[in-house]
N, C-alpha and C positions, 0 to 999 in steps of 0.2 A: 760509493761509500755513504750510510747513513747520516745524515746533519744532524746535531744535536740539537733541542728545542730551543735553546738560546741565540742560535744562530739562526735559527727559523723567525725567531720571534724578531731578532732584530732585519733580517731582510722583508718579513713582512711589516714592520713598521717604517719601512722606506716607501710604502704602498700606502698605507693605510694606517692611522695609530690603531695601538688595537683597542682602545675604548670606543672606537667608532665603528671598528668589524662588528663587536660584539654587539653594539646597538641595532645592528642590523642582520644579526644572527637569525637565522630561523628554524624555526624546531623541524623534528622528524621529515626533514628533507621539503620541505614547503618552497623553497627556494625557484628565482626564474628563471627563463628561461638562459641557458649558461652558465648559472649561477655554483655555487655550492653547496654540495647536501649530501646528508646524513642520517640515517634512520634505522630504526631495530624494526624486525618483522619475525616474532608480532612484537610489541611494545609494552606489555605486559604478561608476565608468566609468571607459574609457579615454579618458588626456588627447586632448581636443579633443570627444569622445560629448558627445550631447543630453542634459539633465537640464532636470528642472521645480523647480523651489524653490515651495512652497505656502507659504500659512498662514492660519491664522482667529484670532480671540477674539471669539465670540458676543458677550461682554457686556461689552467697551473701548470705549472710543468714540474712540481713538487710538491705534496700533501705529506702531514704528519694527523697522527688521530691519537686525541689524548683522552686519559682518562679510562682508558682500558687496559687493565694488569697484560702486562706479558705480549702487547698487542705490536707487532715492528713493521713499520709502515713507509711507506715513501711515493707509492705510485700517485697517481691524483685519481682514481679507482682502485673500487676494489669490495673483496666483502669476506666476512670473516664468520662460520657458527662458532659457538658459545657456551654452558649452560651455567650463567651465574648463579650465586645465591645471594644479593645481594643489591640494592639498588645501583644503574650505575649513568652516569653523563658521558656520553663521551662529543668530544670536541675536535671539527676538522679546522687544519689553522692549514692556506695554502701560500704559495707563492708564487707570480709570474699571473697572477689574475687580478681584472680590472676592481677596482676599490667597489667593496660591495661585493662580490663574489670569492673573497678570501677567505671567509670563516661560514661553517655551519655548525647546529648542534643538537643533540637526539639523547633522547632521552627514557631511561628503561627503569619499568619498575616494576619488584620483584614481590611477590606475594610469600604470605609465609607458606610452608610446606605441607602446612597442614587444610588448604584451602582447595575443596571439593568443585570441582566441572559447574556452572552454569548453563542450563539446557533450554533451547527455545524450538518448537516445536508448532505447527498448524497444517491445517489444509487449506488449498486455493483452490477453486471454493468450496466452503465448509459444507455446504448443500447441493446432491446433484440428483438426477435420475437415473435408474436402471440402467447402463448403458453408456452412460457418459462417465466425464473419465475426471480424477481430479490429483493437484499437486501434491505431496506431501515435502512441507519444507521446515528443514529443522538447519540450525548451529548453535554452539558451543564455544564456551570462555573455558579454554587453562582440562582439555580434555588430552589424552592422547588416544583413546576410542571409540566409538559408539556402537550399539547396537538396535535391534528395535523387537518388538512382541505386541502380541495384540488379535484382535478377532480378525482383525485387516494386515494380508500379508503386505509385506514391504520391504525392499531390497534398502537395509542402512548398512553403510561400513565407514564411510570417512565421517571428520568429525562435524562438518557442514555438507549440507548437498540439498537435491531433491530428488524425487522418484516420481513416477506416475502411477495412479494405482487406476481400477476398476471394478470396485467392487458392486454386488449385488444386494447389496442388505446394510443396514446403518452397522457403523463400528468404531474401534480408535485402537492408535496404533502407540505405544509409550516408546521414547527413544529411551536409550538410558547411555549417558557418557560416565567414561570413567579414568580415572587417572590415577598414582601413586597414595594417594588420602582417602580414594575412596569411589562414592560414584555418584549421579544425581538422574533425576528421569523427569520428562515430560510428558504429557499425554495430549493429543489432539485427536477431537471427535468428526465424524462425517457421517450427515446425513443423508439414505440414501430413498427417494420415494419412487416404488413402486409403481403408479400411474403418474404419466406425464401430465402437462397443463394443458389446457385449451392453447391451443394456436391461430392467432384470429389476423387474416387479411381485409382491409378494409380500404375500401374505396369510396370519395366524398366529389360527388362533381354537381355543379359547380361548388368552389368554395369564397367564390366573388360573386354578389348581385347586384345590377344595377339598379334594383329595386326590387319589393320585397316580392316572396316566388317560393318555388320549389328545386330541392336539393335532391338528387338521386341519391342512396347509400346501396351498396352492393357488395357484400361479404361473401368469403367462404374463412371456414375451418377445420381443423384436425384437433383431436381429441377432444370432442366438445360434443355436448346432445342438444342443446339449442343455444340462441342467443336473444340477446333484449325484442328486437322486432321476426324473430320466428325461428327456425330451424337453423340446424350448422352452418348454413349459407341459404342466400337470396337476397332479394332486393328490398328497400322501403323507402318511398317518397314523404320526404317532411317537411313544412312547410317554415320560413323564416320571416317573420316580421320586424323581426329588428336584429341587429347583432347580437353573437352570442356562441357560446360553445355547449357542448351534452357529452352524454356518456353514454357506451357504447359496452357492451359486454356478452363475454359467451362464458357457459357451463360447463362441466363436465365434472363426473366422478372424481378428476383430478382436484379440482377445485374453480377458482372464478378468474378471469383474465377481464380487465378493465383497458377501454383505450378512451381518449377523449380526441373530439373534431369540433373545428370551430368552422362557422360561417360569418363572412363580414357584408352586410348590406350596407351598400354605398348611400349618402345621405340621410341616413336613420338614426338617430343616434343609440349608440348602443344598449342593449339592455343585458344586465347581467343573469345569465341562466344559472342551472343547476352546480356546473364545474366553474364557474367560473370566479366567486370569490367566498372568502370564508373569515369572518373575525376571530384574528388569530391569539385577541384576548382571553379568548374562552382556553387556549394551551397554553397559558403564562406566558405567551410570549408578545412584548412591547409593538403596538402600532406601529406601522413606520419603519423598523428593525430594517438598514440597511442590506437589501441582500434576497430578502425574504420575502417567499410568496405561498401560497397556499392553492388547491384542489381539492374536493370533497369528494366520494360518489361512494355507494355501499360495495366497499372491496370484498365480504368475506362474503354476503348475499345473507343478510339476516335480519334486513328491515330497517338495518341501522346506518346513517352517515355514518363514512369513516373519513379521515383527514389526509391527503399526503403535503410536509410542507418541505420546499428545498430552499437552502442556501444557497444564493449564486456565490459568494465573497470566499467560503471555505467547502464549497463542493460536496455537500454532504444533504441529504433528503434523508426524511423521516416519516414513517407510517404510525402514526394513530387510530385506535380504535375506538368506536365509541362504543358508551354501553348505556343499558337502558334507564341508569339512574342518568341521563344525560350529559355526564361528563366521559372522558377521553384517556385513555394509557397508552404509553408508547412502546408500540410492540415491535420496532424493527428499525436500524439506524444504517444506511450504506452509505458508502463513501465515493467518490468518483463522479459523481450526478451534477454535472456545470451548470443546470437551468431547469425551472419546474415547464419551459417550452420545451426544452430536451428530453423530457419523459414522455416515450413513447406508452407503455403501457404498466400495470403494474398487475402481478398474480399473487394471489392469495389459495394456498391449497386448502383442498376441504377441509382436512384433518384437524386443524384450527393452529396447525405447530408455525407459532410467530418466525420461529429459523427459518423456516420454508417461502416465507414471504420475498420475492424478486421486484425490483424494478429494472427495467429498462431501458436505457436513454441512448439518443442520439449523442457521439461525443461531436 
């Protein structure tokens, strides 16, 4: 037989007063482990959309759920679809659970009817070549559709997802979701280059000396016509007088690939070479800046420094370009980059298209 909430309320205040459930109420089912909870899925919609109302309490041996019209309740689980039109709370009040897991509370709110799909759309990564393959990832707020159109085929039908694509030639794909009010569209672009980048293998021995000497370097590469000390591959002996690191790079129609190596000679004190520091005043950015380091070398091959600087603190590296009135624009921002010693290399394609710009790192 169903309890009436008064009789609820007062064997749950044998447990617990309920000014102190409620203080310990937690929204959209947030609750611990045992606890109680309650939650709408999804938590927002437009009036008349589908929602789920859920709830448990492991260890009640009776749950009421208020605040939902027409709603008759008793198990300590359970879940109920919906389609309000109208904000709503609803409130699990239980009984036969330890103080603190008697009450949850969830909370739904309704949009007006007249409120059109939210559409988010990209590629990962937004830049590939010929041959390689990239995500397209899109979702949607308050949709019951999607579709998708574009120069770039794409298989879209639910109203979040991803697909894989492989295209031959740059393009973008628009989603468009739609629901009862109407519809909304995204567009996300991808670029696709034709010639791959230089691929450069490099080998540095020694990279310790116990006094100052000679370094073997011994490269090969693909997709490259030469590189800084001669052909797509070979050898070159350099000599180290003091500590310090250089830069290393190969060519090709595709564009310019940079790596940097250091050598450390033992009791010398060090000397700073070409890669190895950069006043980072000249990019507005403060001495000292917690985090923050810099690298120089001419990434695009046009005679000019170029800058790369990374943030350890928020993972983010940034390429600079210089130009020939001596000052610097930021051409390319990536994310993910834990260390300017974690950058293995950076590529810069002929073309000059800043999108095209990669770096590389070790995570």
């Amino acid at each position: 037989m169903k309890r009436t909430f008064s009789s609820l309320l007062l064997a749950s205040l044998s447990v617990i007063p309920l000014s102190a459930a409620v203080a310990g109420a937690t929204d959209a089912g947030r609750a611990g482990p045992g606890g109680a909870q309650i939650r709408f899925n999804p938590s927002t919609i437009v009036a008349g959309q589908y929602t789920v109302l859920s709830w448990s309490s492991p260890q009640a041996v009776y749950c009421e759920v208020l605040g939902i019209p027409d709603l008759v309740t008793g198990s300590p689980m359970g879940s109920e679809g919906m389609r309000p039109t109208r904000n709503l709370t609803a409130e699990l009040i239980c009984e036969g659970a330890p103080a603190g897991a008697n009450y949850a509370r969830a909370d739904l709110t309704v949009l007006p009817p007249d409120t059109k799909p939210v559409v988010r759309a990209s590629f990962s990564p937004s830049s590939i070549y010929a041959g390689q393959s990239s995500s397209l990832v899109w979702s949607s707020d308050y949709a019951l559709s999607c579709s998708a159109s574009g120069s770039i085929a794409a298989a879209v039908g639910a109203t979040s997802g991803s697909t894989t694509v492989s295209p031959t030639s740059s393009g973008s794909v628009t989603v468009t979701c739609s629901n009862d009010a109407g519809q909304t569209s995204a567009t996300a672009h991808l670029t696709v280059s034709l010639t791959p980048p230089p691929q450069v293998w490099l080998s540095v021995y020694p990279t310790v000396l116990q006094r100052p000497g000679w370094v073997d370097l011994l490269w090969s590469s693909a997709n490259a016509t030469h590189c800084s000390y001669g052909g797509p591959s070979g050898s070159y002996r350099q000599y180290f007088l003091f500590s310090g690191a250089d830069v290393f790079q190969c060519f090709g129609p595709g564009g310019t690939t940079t790596r940097w190596y250091s050598v450390t000679v033992l009791g010398f004190t060090a000397k700073a070479g070409k890669a190895d520091t950069f006043d980072l005043g000249r990019l507005g950015i403060e001495a000292g800046s917690n985090g923050v380091s810099a690298k120089r070398a001419d990434f695009n091959n046009d005679g000019i420094d170029d800058v790369l600087v990374v943030n350890a603190l928020d993972h983010t590296a940034q390429v600079f370009v210089g130009t020939k009135k001596g000052t610097f624009r930021l051409a390319k921002t990536v994310e993910g980059v834990p260390s300017l010693e974690s950058v293995s290399e950076v590529f810069f394609p002929a073309d000059g298209d800043d999108s095209g710009i990669r770096i590389q790192s070790q995570q």
